[in-house]
N, C-alpha and C positions, 0 to 999 in steps of 0.2 A: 725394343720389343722383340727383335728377330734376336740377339741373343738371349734372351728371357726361355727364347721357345728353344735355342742352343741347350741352353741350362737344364731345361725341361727334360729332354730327350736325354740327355747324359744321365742325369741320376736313374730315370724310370730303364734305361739303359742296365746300368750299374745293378740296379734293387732285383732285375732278369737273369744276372748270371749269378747275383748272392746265393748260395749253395747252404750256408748257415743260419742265415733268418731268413724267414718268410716277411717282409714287412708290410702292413697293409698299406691302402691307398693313404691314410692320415697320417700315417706316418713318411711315407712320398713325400706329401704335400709340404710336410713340416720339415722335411730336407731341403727341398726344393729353396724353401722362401728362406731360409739359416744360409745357403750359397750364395744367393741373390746379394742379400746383407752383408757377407764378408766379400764379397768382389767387390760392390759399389766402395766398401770401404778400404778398399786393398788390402783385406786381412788374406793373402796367399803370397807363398814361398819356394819357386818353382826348385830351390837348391834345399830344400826338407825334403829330399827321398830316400828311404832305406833299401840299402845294398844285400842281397839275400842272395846264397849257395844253394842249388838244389842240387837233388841227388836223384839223380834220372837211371833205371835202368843202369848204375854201375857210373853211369858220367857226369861230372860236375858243372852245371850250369849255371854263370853270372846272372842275375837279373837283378833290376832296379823298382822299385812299387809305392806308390803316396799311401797313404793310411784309406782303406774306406768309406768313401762319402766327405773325403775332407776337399773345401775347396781346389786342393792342387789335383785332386784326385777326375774329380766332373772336368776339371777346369781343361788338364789329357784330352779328356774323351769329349769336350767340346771342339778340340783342337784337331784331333783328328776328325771332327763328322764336317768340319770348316776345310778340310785339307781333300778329303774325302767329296766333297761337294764341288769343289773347285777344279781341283784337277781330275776330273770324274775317273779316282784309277782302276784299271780293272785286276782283280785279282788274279794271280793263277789260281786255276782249278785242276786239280789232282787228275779228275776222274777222265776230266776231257780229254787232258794233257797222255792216259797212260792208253786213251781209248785209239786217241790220232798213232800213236807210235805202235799198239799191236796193228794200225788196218796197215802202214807204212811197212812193219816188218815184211808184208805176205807180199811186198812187191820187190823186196830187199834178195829174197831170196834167188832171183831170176836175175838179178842184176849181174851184167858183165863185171863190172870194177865198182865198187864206194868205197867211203870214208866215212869213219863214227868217233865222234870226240866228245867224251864226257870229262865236265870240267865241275869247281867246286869252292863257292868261295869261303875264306875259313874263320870262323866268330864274327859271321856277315853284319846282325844288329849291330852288336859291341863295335863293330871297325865303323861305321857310318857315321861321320860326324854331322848332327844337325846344323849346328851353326852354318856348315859352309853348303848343306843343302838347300840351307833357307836360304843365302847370299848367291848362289848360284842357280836355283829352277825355281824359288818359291817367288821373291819379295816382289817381283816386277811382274807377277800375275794377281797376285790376293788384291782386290778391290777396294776394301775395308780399312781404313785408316786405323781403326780400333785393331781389328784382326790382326792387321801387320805387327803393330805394336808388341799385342796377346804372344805371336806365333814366334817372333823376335826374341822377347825375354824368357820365353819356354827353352828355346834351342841354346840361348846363348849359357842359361844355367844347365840345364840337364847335360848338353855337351854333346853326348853320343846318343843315338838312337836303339837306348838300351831292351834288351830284352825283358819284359815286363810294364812296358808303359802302355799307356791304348796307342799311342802314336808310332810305336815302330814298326808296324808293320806299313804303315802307308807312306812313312820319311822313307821307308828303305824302298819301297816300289818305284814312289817318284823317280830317286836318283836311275834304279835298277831300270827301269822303262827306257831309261835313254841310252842307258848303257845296250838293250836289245837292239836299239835303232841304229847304233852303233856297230855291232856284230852284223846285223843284216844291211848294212849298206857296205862294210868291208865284204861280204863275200858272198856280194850278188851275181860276181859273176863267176862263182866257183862251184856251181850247181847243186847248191842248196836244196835239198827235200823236203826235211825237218828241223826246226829250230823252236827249244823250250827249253824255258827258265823256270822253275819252280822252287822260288826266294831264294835259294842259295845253289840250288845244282840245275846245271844246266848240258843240254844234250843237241850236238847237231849231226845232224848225217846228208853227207852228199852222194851226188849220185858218178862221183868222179875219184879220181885220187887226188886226195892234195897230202903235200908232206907234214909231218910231224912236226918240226921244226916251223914250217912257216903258218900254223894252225896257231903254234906256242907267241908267234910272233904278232900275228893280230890283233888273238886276244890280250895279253900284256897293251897294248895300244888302245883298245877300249878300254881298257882298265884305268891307264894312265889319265888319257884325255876327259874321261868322266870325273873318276873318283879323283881325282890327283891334281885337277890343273893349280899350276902356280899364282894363275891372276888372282885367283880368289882370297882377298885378304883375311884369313882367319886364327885367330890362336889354335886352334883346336882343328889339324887336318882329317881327311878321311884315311884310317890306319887299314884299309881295303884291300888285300890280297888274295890270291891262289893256294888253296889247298892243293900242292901239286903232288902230296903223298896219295891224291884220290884222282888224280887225269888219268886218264885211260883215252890210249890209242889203237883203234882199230881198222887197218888197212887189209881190203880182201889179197890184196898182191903179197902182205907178209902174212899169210895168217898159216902158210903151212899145211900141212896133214892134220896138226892137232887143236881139239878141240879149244876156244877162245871163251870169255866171257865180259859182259860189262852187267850192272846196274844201274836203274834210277826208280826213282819214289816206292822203293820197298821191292819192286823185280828184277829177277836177274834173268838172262838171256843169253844163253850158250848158242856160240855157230861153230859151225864146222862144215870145211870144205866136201863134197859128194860132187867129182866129176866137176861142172860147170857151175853147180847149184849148190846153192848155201843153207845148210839144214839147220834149222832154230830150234831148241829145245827153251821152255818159258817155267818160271821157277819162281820163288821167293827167296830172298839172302838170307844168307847163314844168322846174320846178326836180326834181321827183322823175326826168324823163326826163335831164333833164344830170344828176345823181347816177348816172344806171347806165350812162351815155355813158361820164361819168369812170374809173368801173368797167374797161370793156372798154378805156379808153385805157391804165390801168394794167396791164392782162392784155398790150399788146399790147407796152408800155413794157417790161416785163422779159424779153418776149424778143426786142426787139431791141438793147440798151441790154448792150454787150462788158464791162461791168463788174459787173453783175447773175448773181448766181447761178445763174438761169433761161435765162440766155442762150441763144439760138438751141436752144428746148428745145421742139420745133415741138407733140410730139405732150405735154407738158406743156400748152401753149397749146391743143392739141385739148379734152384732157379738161374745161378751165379756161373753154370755150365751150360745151363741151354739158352741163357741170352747171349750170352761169348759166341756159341754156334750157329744163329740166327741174326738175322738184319734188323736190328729194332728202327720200325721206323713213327714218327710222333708229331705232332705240332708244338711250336714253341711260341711265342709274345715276343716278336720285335720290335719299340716302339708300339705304333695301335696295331700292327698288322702281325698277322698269323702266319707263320713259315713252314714249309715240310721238312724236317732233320730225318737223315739217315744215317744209322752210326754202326760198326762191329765190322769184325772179319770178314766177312762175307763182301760187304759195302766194298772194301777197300783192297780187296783184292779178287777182284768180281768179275775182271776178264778172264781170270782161270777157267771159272764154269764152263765155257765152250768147249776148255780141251781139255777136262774132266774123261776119264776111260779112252784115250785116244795115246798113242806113241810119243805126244808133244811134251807132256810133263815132265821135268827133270827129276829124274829118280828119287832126289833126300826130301826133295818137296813133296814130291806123290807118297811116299812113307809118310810125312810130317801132317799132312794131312788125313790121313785114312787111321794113324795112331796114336797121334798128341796127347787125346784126353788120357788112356789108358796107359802111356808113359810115364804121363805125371805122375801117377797114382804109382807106379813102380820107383820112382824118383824119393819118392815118401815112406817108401817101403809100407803101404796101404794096401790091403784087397781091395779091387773095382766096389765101390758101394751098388746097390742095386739095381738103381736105375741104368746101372750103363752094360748089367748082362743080360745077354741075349738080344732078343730082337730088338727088343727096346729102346736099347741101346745105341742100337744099327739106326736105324729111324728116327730118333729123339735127342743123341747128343756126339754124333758121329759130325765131325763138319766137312767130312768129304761128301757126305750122302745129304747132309745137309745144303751144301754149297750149290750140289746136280741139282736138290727141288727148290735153291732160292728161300731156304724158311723164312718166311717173316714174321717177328713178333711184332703185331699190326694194331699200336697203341693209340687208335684213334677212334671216340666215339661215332656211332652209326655207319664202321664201316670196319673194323676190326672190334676188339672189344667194348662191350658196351658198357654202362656205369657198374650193374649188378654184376657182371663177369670179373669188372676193374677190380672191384672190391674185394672178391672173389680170391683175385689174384694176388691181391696184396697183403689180404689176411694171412697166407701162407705163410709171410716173412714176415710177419707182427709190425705191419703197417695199417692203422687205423683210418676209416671214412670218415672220424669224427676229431675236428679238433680238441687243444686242452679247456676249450670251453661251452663242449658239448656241442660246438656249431659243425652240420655236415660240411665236409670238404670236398673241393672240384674236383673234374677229374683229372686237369691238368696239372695242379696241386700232387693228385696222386700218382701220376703217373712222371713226373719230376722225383718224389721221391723215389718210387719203385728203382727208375734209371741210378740212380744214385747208388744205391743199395746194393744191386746187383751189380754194380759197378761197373757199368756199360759208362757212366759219365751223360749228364743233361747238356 
């Protein structure tokens, strides 16, 4: 019965982030009980997975994926919400993670001596081997006879902790969690300030000098003793290393006259010596700002591009500029419960605001915001379309100005938009309140598409 209600939750799971069909509740249902019937009778095959290249932003990414809604597919995502359950892991969280290290910087700066090591592990999913994480942190905790079994023959076919399963984010935490406890028991007593791991990069700062070399040395030791031990009898080791084309060392004793830099989770953070005191300039990387360049060149690409769907679809290109520039924030279906999502530029780089019109901004950032949109449009060899001259402009699709008043597009009935606004909203980009069978549609219906559309992403 308790896997039944596993089963349950993965498909209704599954049918929430479906982007393609809407499927009603009878059609759920009629998944649901089609799963049930191929498990009891072992009709699932955890080595039927398809191996897929994407093409991210210019970079080629492995990932592995089951068909959707096919037994092996729920069967994943049972296995993680069993995995998930058990070793209750906790995520990292971006926002907290980038919140603790601006308050930590403001004390960085006064500091007689530190140390800052950003480190970086490389095709972290892909290198994780399931099999020996289950034989090393899983098998002697999961309760479940059945599950053990389940979570055994998932790992032992699938192999790696591939990018694209529901499971790899929580194999790879398991392991990665211990590898933290690891880090912070080596160098508890080397005056540790900050320590954070978010999935593959990781950032510590002390409040002392410690060398280069013996920083290189402990972590290589966590690394080994976690991902690597010998005892663990598996075919299939963890192929786990260091990106050490991305370690960055920062000692205030070597730092010089001249200005220094490091990044993590999309900022960058220039110091430079002043006297005693260490002066931090706060930014966005080179490569996350061409990421949202690319962004708006493709927003600008499908409407002028006569063979594109979107074509010459101006006021589509409107709305598809002022969600980019705004917080869309919305309720989504988790299981039976209701979540708050917050998603865009703003969100995500949302401690800038504070140092918005102040000397702390790093100069290509302070341009890259205050001129992006109207860039683009020079990149196009386009005149600015309308909306974005004059004040209008300034006000309405500017994300510098945007960023200072926090816009939010506040997609939530009786408290932002209301249904007739929704609607409203959505006719603009020939999104209909009526399904194809004349039956009205929710709002949240609607307001899934609209995100879609404008390509803010549900």
């Amino acid at each position: 019965m308790r896997f039944d209600n596993e089963i349950a939750r993965a498909v209704r799971h599954q049918a929430a982030k479906d982007t393609k069909s809407n499927k009603t509740k009878s059609e759920i249902e009629d998944i649901i009980d089609n799963i049930k019937t191929a498990i009891a009778n072992n009709q699932y095959d955890f080595s039927q997975s398809e191996a897929i290249v994407l093409n991210q932003n210019g970079n080629k990414r492995f990932v592995k994926q089951f068909i959707d809604y096919s037994p092996e597919s729920i069967l994943c995502q049972c296995i993680k919400q069993i995995l998930d359950r058990v070793f209750r892991v906790k995520y990292p969280n971006r926002n907290k993670s980038v919140r603790s290290l601006f308050g930590l910087l403001t004390a960085v700066k006064q500091m007689s001596d530190f140390t800052i090591v950003k480190f970086d592990f490389k095709d972290y999913f892909n290198s994780v081997s399931a099999i020996y994480v289950f034989e090393k942190f899983m098998k002697a905790k999961l309760p479940d006879r059945f599950e053990i079994d389940l979570i055994h023959d998932f790992a032992k076919k699938t192999k790696y902790s591939y990018a694209g399963f529901s499971t790899s984010n929580v194999i790879a935490e398991i392991i990665a969690q211990n590898f933290d406890n690891f880090i912070m028991t080596a160098f508890i007593t080397k005056g540790v300030l900050f320590y954070e791991r978010y999935i593959d990069d990781g950032l510590i700062i002390f409040n002392e000098h410690i060398d280069e070399s013996e920083c290189k040395t402990i972590l290589q030791k966590a690394l080994d003793d976690v991902f690597k031990d010998n005892t663990i009898d598996v075919m299939q080791k963890c192929k786990t290393r260091f990106n050490y084309n991305k370690f960055k060392y920062i000692s205030k004793r070597g730092m010089g006259s001249n200005s220094v830099s490091f990044d993590y989770l999309g900022y960058e953070f220039w110091l430079k010596l002043q006297g005693n005191k260490t002066e931090i300039k706060y930014g966005i990387t080179e490569s996350k700002r061409e990421k949202y360049n690319k962004r708006l060149d493709e927003f600008i690409h499908c409407y002028v591009d006569n063979l594109h769907a979107d074509y010459n679809n101006l006021n589509l290109l409107r709305h598809r500029i002022a969600a980019f520039t705004s917080r869309a924030v919305y309720r989504s279906q988790k299981y039976r419960v209701e979540v708050w999502k917050v998603k865009g530029f703003i969100t995500n780089y949302g401690e800038l605001r504070f140092l918005l019109d102040t000397s702390l901004i790093e100069s290509d950032t302070d341009n890259f915001l205050k001129n992006m949109i109207e860039e683009a449009f020079v990149r196009a060899s386009m005149a600015c379309p309308y909306f974005l001259k004059g004040s209008q402009g300034q006000s309405g699709y500017n994300l510098y100005e945007n960023m200072k008043k926090n816009k939010t597009l506040l997609l939530v009935d009786h408290i932002g938009y209301d249904y007739d606004a929704l609607v409203e909203l959505c006719k603009q980009i020939g999104i209909s309140n009526v399904d194809r069978n004349g039956k009205k549609r929710g709002y949240g219906n609607m307001v899934r598409e609209y995100l879609i559309k404008t390509k803010v992403g549900y």
